[in-house]
ROTI-680153 format. One record per atom (N, C-alpha, C, CB): atom name; x, z, y; residue in one letter. Coordinates in nm, 3 decimals. Glycine has a CB too. Layout:
<tidos>
('CA', (X, Z, Y), 'a');
...
</tidos>
This chain:
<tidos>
('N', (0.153, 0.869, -1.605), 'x');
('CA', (0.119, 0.758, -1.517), 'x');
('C', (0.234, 0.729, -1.419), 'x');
('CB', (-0.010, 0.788, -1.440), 'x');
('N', (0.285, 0.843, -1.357), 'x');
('CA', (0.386, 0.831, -1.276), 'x');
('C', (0.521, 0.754, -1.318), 'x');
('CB', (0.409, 0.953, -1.243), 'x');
('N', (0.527, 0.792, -1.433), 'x');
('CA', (0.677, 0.789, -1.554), 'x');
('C', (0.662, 0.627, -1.555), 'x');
('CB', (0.656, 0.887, -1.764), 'x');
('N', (0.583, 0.571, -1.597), 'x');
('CA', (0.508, 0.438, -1.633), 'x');
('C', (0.524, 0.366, -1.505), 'x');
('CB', (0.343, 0.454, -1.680), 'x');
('N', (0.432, 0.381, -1.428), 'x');
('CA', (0.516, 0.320, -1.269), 'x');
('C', (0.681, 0.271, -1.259), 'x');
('CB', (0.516, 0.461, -1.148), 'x');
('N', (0.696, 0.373, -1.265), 'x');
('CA', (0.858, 0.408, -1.225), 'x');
('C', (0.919, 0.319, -1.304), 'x');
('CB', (0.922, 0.565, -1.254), 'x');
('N', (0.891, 0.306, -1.411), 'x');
('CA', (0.959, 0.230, -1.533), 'x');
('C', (0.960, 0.074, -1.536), 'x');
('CB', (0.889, 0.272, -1.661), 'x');
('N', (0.803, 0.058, -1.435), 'x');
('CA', (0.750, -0.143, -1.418), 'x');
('C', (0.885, -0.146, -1.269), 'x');
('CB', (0.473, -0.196, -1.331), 'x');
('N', (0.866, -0.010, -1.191), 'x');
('CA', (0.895, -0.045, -1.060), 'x');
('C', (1.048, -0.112, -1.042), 'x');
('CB', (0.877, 0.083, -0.975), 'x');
('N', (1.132, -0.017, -1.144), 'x');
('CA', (1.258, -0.034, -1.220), 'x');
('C', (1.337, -0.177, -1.262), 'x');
('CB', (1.228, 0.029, -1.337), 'x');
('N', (1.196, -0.159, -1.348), 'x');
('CA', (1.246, -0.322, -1.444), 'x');
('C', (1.203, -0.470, -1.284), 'x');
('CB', (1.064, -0.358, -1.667), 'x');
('N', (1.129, -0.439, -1.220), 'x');
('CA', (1.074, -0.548, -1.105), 'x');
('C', (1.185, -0.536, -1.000), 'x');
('CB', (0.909, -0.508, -1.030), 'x');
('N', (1.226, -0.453, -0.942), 'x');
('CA', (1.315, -0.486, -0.840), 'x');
('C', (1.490, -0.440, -0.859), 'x');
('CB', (1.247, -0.415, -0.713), 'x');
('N', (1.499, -0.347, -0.985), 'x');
('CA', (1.657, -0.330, -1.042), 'x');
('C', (1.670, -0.192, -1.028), 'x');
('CB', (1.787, -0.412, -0.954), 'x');
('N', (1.596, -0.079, -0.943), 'x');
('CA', (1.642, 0.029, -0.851), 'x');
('C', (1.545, 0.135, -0.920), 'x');
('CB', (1.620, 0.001, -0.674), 'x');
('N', (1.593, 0.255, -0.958), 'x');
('CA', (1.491, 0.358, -0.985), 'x');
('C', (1.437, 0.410, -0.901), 'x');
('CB', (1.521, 0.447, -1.044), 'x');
('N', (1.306, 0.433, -0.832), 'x');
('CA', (1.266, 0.542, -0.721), 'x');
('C', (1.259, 0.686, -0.794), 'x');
('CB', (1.109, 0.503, -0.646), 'x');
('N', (1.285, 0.743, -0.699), 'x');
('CA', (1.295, 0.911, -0.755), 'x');
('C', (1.105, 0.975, -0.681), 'x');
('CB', (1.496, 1.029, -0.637), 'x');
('N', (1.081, 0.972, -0.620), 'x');
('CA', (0.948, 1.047, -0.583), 'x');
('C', (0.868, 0.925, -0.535), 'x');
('CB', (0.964, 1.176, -0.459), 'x');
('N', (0.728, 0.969, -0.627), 'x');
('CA', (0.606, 0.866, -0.546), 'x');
('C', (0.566, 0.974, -0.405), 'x');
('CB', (0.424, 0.830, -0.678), 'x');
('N', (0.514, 0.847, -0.317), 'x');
('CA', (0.496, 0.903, -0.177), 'x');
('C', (0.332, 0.889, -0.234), 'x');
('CB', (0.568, 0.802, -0.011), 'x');
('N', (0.277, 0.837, -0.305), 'x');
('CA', (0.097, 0.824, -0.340), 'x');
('C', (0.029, 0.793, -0.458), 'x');
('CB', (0.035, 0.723, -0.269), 'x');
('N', (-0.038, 0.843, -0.525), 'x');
('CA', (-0.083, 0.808, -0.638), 'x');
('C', (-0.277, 0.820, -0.615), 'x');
('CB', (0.000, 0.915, -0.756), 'x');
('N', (-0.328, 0.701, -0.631), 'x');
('CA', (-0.428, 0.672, -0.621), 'x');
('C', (-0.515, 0.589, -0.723), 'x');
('CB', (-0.414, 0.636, -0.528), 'x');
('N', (-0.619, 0.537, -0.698), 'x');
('CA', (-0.765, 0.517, -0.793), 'x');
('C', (-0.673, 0.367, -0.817), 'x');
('CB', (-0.978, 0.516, -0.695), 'x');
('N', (-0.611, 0.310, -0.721), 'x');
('CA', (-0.546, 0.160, -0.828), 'x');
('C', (-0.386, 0.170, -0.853), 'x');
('CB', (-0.567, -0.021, -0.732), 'x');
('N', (-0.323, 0.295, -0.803), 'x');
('CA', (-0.219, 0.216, -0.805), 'x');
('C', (-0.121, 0.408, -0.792), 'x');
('CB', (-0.217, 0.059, -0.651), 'x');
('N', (-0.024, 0.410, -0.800), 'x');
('CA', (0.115, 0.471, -0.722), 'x');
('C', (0.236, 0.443, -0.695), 'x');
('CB', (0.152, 0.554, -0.758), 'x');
('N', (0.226, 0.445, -0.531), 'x');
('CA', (0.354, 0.411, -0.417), 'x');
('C', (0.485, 0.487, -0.450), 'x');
('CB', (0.312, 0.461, -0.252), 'x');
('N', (0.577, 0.446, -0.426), 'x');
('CA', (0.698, 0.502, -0.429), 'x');
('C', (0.787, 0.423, -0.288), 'x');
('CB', (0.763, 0.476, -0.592), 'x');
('N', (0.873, 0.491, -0.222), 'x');
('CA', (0.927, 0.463, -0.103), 'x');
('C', (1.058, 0.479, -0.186), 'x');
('CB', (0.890, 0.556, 0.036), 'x');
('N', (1.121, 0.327, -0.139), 'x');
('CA', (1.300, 0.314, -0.229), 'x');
('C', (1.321, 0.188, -0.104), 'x');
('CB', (1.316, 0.233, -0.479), 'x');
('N', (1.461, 0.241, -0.028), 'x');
('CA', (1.526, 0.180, 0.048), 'x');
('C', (1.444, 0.149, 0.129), 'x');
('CB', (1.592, 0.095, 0.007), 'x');
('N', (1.368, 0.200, 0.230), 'x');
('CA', (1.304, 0.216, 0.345), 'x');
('C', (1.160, 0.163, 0.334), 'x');
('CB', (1.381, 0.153, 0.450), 'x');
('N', (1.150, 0.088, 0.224), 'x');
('CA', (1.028, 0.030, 0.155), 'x');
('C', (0.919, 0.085, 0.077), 'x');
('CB', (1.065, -0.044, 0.082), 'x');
('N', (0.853, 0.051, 0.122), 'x');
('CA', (0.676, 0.089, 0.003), 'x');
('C', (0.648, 0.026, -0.084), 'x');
('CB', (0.527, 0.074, 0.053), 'x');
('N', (0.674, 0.019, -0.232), 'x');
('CA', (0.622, -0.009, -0.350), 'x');
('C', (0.521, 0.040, -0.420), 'x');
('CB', (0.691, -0.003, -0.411), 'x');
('N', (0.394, -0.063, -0.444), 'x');
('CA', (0.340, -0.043, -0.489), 'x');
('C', (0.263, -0.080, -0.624), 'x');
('CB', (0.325, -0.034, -0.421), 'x');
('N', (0.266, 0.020, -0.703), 'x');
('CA', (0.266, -0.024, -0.854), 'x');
('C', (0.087, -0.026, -0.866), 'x');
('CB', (0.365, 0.109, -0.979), 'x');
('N', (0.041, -0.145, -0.902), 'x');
('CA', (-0.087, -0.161, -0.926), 'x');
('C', (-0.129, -0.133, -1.090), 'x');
('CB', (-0.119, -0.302, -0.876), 'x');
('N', (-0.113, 0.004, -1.131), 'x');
('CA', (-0.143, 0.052, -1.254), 'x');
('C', (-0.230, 0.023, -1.356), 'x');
('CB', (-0.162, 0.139, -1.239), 'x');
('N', (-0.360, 0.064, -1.220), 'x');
('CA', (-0.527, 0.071, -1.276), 'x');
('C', (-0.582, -0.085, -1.312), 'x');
('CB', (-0.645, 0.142, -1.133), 'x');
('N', (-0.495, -0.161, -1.322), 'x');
('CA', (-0.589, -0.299, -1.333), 'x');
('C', (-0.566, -0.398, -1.163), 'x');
('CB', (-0.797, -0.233, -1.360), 'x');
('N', (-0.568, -0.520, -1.203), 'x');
('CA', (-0.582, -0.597, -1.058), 'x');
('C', (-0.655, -0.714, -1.069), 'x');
('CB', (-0.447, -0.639, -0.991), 'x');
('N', (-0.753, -0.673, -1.125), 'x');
('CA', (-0.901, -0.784, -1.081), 'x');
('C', (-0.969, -0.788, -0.949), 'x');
('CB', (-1.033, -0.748, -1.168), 'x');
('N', (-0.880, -0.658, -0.881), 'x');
('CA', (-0.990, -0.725, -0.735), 'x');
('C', (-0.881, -0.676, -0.657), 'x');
('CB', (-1.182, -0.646, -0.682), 'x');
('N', (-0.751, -0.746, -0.663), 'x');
('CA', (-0.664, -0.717, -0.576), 'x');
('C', (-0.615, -0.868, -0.450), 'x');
('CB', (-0.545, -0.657, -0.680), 'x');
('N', (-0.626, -0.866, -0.366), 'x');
('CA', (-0.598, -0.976, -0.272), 'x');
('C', (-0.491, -1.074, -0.297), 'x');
('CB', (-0.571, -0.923, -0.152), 'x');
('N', (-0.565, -1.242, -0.204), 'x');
('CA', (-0.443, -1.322, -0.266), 'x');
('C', (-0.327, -1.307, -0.175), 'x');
('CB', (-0.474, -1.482, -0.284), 'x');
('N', (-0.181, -1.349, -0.218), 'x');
('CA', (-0.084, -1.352, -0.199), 'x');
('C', (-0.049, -1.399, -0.017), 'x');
('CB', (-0.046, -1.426, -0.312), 'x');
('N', (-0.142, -1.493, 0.011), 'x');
('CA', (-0.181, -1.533, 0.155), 'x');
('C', (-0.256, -1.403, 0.228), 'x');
('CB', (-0.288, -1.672, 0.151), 'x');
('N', (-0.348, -1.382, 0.174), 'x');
('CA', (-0.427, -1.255, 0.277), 'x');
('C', (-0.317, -1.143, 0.244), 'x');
('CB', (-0.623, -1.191, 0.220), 'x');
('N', (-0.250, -1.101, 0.209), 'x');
('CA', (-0.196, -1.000, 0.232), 'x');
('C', (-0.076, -0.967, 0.275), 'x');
('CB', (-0.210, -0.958, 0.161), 'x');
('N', (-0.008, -1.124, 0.305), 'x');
('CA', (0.139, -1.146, 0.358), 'x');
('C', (0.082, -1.143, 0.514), 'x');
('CB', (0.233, -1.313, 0.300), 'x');
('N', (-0.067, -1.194, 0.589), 'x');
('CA', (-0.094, -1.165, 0.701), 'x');
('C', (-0.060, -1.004, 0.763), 'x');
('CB', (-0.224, -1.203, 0.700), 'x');
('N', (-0.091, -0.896, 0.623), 'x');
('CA', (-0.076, -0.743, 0.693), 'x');
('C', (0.099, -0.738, 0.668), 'x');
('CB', (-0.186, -0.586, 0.591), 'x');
('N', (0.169, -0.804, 0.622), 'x');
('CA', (0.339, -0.827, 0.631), 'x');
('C', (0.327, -0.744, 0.509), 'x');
('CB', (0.453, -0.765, 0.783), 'x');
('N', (0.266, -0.783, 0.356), 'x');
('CA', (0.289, -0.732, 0.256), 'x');
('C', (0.294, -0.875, 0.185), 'x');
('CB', (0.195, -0.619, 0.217), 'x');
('N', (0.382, -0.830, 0.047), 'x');
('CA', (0.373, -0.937, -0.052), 'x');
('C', (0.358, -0.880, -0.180), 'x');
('CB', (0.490, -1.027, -0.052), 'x');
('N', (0.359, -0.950, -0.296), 'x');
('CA', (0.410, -0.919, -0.428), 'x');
('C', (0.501, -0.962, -0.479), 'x');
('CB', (0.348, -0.933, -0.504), 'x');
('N', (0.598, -0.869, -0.528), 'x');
('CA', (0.720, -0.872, -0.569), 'x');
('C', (0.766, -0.911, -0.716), 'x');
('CB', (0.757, -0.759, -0.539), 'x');
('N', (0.673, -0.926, -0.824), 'x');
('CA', (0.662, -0.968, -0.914), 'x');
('C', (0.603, -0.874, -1.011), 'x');
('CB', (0.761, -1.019, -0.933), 'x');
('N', (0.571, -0.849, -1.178), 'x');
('CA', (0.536, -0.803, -1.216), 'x');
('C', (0.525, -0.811, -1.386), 'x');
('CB', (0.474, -0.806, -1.141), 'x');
('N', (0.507, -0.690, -1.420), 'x');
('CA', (0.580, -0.624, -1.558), 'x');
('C', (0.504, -0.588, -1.655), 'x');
('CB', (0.655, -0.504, -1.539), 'x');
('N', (0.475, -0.650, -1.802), 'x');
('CA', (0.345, -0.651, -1.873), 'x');
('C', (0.214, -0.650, -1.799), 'x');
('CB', (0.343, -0.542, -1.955), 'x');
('N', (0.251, -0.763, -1.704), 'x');
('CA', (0.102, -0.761, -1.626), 'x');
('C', (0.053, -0.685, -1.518), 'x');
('CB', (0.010, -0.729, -1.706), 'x');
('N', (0.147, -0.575, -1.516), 'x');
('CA', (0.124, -0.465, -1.382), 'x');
('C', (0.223, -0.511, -1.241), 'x');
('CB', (0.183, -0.281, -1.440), 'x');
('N', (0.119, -0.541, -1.151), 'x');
('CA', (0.158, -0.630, -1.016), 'x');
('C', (0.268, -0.555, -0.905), 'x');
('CB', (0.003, -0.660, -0.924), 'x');
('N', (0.297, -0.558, -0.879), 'x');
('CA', (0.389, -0.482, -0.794), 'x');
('C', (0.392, -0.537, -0.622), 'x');
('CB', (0.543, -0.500, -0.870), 'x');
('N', (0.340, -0.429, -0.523), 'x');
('CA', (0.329, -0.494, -0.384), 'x');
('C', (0.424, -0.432, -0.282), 'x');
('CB', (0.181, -0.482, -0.327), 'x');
('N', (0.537, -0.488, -0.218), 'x');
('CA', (0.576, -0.430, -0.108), 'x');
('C', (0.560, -0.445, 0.011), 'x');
('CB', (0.656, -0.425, -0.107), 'x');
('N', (0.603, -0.332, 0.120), 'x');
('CA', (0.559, -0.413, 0.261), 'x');
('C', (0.696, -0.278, 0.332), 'x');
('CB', (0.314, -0.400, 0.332), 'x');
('N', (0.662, -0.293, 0.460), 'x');
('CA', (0.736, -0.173, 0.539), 'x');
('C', (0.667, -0.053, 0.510), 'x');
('CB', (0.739, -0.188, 0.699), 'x');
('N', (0.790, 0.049, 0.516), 'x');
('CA', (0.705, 0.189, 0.533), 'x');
('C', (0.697, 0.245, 0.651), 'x');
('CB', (0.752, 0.295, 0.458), 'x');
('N', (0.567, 0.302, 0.693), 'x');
('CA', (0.526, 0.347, 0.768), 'x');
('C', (0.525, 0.507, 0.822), 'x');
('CB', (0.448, 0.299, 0.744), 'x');
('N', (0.605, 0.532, 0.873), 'x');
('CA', (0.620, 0.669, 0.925), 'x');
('C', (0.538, 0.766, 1.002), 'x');
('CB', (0.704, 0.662, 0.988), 'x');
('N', (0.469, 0.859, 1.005), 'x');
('CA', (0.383, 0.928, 1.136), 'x');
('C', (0.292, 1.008, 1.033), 'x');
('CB', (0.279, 0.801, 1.262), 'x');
('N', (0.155, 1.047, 1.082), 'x');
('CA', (0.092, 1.161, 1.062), 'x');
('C', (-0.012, 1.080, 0.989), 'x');
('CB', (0.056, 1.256, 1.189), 'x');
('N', (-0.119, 1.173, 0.904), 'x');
('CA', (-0.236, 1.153, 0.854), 'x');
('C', (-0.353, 1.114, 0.999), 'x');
('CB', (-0.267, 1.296, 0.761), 'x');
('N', (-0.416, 1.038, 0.992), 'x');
('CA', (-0.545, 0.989, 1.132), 'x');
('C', (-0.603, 1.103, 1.147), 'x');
('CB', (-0.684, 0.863, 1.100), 'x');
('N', (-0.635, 1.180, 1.207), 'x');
('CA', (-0.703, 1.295, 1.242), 'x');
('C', (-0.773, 1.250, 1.393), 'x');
('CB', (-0.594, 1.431, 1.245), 'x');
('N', (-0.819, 1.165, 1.396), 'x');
('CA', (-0.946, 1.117, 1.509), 'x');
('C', (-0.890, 1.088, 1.618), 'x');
('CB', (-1.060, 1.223, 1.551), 'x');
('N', (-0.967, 1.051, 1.720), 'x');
('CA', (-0.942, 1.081, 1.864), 'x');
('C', (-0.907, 0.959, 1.847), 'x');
('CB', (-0.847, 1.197, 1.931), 'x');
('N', (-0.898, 0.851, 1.788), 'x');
('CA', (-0.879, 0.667, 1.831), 'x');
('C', (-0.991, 0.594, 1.750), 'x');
('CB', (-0.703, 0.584, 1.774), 'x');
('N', (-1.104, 0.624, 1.828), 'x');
('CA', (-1.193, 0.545, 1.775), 'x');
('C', (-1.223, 0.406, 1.819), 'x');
('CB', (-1.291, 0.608, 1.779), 'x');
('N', (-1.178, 0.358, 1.949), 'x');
('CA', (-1.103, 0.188, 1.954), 'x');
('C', (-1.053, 0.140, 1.851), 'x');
('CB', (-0.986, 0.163, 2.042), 'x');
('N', (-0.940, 0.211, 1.852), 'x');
('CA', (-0.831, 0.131, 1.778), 'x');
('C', (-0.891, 0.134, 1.598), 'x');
('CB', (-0.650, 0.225, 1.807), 'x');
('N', (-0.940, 0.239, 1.575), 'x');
('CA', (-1.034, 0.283, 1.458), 'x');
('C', (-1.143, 0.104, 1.422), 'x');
('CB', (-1.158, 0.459, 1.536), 'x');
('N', (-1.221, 0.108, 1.502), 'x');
('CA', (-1.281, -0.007, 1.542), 'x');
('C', (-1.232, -0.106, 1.483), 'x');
('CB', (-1.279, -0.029, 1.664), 'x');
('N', (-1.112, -0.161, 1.592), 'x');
('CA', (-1.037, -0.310, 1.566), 'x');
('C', (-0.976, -0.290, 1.444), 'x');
('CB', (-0.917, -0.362, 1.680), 'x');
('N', (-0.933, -0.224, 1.404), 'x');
('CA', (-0.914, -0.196, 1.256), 'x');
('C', (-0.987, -0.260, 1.158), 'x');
('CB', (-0.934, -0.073, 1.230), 'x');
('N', (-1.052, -0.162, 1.174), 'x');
('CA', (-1.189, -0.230, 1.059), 'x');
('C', (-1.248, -0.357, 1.101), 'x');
('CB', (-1.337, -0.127, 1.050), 'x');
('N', (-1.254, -0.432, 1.236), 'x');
('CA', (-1.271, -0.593, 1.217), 'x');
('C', (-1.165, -0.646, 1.181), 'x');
('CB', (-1.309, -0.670, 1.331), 'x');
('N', (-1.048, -0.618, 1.202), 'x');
('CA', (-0.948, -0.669, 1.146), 'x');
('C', (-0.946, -0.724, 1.028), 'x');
('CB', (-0.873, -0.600, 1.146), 'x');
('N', (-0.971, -0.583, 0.941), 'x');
('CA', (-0.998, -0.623, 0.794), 'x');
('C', (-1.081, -0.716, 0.746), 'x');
('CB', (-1.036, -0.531, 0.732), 'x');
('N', (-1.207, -0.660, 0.831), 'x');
('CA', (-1.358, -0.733, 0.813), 'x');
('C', (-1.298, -0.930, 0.804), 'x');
('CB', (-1.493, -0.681, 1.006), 'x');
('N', (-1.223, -0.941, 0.952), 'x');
('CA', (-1.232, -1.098, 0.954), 'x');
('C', (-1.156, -1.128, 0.893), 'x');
('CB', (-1.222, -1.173, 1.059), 'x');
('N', (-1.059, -1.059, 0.822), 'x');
('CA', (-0.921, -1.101, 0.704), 'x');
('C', (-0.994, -1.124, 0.551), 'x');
('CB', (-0.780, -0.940, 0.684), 'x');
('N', (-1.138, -1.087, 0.541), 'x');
('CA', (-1.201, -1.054, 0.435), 'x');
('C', (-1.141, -0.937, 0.363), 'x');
('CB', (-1.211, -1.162, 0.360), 'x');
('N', (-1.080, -0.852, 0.395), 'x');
('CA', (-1.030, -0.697, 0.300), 'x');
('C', (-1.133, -0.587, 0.301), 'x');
('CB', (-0.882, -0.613, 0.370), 'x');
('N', (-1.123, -0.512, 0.271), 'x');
('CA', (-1.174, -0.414, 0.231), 'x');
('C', (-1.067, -0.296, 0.166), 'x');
('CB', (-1.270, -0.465, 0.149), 'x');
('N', (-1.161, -0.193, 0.187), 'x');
('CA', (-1.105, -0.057, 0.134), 'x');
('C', (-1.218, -0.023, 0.095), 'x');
('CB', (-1.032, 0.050, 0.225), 'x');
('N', (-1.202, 0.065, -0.019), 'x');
('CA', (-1.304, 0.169, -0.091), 'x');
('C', (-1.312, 0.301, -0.042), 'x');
('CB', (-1.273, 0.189, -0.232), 'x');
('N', (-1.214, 0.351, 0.005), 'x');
('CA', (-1.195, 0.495, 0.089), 'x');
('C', (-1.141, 0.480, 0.156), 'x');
('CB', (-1.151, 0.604, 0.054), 'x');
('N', (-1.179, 0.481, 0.254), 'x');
('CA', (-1.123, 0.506, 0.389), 'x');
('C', (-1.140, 0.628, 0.427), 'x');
('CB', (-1.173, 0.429, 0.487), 'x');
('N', (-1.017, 0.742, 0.404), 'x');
('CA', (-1.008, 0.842, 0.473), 'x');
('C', (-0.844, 0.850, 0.552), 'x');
('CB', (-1.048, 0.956, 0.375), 'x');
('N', (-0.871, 1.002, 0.650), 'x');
('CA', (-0.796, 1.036, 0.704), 'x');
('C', (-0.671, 1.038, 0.605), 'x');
('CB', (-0.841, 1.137, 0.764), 'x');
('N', (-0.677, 1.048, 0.492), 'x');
('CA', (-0.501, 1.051, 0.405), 'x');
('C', (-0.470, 0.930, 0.391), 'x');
('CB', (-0.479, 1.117, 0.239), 'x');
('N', (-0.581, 0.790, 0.415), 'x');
('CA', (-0.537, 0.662, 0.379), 'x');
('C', (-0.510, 0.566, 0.455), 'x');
('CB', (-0.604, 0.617, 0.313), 'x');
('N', (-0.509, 0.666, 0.619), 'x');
('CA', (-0.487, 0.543, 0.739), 'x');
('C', (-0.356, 0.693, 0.830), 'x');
('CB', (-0.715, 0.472, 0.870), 'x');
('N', (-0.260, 0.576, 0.832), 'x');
('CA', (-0.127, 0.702, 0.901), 'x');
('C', (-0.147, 0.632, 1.046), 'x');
('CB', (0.094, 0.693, 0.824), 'x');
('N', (-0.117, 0.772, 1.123), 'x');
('CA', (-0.117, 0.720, 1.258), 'x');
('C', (0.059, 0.730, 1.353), 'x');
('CB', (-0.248, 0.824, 1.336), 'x');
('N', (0.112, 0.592, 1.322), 'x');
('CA', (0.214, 0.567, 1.321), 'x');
('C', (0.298, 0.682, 1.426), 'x');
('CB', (0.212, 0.429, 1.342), 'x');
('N', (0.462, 0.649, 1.396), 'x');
('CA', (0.525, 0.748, 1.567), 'x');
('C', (0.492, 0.624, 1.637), 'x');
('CB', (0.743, 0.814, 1.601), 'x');
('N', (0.493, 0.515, 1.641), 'x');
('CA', (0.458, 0.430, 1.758), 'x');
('C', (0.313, 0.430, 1.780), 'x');
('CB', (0.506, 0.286, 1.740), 'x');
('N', (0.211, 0.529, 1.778), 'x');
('CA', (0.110, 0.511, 1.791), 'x');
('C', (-0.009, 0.401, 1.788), 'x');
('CB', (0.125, 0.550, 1.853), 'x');
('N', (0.022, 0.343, 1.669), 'x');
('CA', (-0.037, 0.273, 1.624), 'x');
('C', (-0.095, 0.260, 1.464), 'x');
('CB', (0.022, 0.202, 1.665), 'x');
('N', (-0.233, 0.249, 1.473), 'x');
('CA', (-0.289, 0.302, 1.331), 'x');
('C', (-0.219, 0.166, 1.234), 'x');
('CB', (-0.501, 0.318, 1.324), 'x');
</tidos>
């Protein structure tokens, strides 16, 4: 799965990444030139349009027998381990009024930036 990524991620932007930073239920990330790529593996029937997701400063970068490819900035800092349940909050309306969603929302899937900000 990984090998396969690497290979769409390759042919889509020119550059080999050497290590995925995530491999998950739709997709695995790889960080190449300060950036987050993300290879949408599992299928993208319920992946967001090109407008809702340039609002979170992500786009799609194009894509390779059909497998979508999304970048945005990478984000530096720790796994969420509590203690911002405000900001936790506006978060999730955030999403809510953007119409997004997440399927898991855990502590490995929300980083709590060095600028302290989720």
């Amino acid at each position: 799965r990984v090998e396969m990524a690497r290979d769409v991620l390759t042919e889509v932007v020119g550059k080999r990444a050497l290590i995925p930073v995530g491999i998950g239920q739709e997709g695995v990330s790889f960080e190449l030139d300060g950036r987050l790529y993300k290879v949408f593996d599992q299928g993208d029937e319920d992946l967001p349009a090109s407008a809702t997701i340039a609002q979170l400063g992500c786009r799609y970068v194009g894509s390779q027998g059909g497998v979508p490819v999304l970048v945005r900035d990478m984000y530096c800092g720790t796994h969420y381990k509590g203690g911002k349940t405000l900001a936790m909050i506006a978060l999730l309306r955030e999403w809510m009024n953007m119409s997004l969603y997440h399927r898991n929302v855990t502590p490995q899937n929300i980083i709590n930036g060095v600028d302290g900000v989720l």
